[in-house]
C-alpha positions in Angstrom: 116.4 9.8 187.3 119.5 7.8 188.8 117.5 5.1 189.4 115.4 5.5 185.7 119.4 5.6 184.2 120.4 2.6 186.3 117.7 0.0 185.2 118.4 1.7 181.7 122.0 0.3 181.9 121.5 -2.5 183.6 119.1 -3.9 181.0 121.5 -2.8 178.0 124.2 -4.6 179.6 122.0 -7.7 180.1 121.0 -8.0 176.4 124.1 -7.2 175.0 126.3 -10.1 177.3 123.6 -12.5 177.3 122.6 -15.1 174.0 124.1 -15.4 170.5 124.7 -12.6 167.8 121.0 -12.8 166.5 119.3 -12.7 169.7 121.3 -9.4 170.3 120.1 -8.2 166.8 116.8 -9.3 167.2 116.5 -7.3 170.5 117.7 -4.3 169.2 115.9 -4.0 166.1 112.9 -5.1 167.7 113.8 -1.7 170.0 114.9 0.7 167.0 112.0 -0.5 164.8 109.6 0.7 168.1 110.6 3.9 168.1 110.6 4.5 164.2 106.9 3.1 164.2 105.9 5.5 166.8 107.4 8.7 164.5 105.2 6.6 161.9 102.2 6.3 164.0 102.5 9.8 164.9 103.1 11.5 161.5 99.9 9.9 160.8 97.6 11.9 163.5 96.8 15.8 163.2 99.0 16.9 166.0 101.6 15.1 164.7 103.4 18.2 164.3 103.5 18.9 167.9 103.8 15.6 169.6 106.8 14.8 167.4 109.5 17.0 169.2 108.4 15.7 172.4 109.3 12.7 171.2 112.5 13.6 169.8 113.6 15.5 172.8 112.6 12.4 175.3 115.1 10.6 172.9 118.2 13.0 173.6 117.0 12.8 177.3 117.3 9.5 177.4 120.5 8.9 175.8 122.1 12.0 177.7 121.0 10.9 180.9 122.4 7.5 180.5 125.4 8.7 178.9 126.1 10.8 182.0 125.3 8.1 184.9 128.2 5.9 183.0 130.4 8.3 183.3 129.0 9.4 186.9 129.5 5.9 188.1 132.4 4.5 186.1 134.6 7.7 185.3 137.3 7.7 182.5 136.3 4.1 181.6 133.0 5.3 181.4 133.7 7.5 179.0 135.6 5.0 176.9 132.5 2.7 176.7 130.9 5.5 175.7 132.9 6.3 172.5 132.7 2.4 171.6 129.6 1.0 172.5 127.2 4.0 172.7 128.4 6.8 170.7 128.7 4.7 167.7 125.8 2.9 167.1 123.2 5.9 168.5 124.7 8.4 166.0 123.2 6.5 163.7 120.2 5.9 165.3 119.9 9.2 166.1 120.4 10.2 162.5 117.2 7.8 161.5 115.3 9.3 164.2 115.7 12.8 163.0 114.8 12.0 159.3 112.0 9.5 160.6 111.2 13.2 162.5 110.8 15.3 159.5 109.2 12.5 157.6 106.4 12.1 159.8 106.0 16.0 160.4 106.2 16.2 157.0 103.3 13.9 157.1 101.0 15.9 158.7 
């Protein structure tokens, strides 16, 4: 999982220090919008209703285990990137994700 977290991190630094404003907004839509067609695509099938937790829970997964190899490998400082440039825009996110969730159980 270290390894899973690291190229995680490593390509979310890449796209957010490389290119202009819209390249970075392009990229990260174009990530968001994936995920929100997959609660979509699955609200759509008859086991919607059981593939869509598994998805959800592979989402807090994901975002746990990055946010712990930051602060694994960068400590305090870790934790303060973190609060800015995590936390902040993946509450959000993660708010969407959970009403895309019902919406597409709600679906099937």
């Amino acid at each position: 999982m270290t390894k899973i977290s690291r190229s995680i991190f490593e390509r979310f630094i890449a796209v957010h220090s490389d290119g202009g404003f819209f390249n970075k907004f392009f990229l990260c839509f174009l990530r968001y919008i994936t995920i929100l067609f997959i609660y979509f695509v699955t609200g759509t099938l008859m086991l919607g209703v059981a593939i869509i937790p598994f998805i959800t829970v592979w989402q807090g997964i994901a975002i746990g285990n990055i946010t712990s190899y930051i602060y694994a490998q960068h400590g305090i400082s870790g934790i303060a990137f973190n609060a800015i440039i995590l936390i902040t825009p993946l509450s959000v996110f993660v708010i969407c994700c959970l009403l895309a969730a019902k919406g597409s159980i709600n679906l099937s």
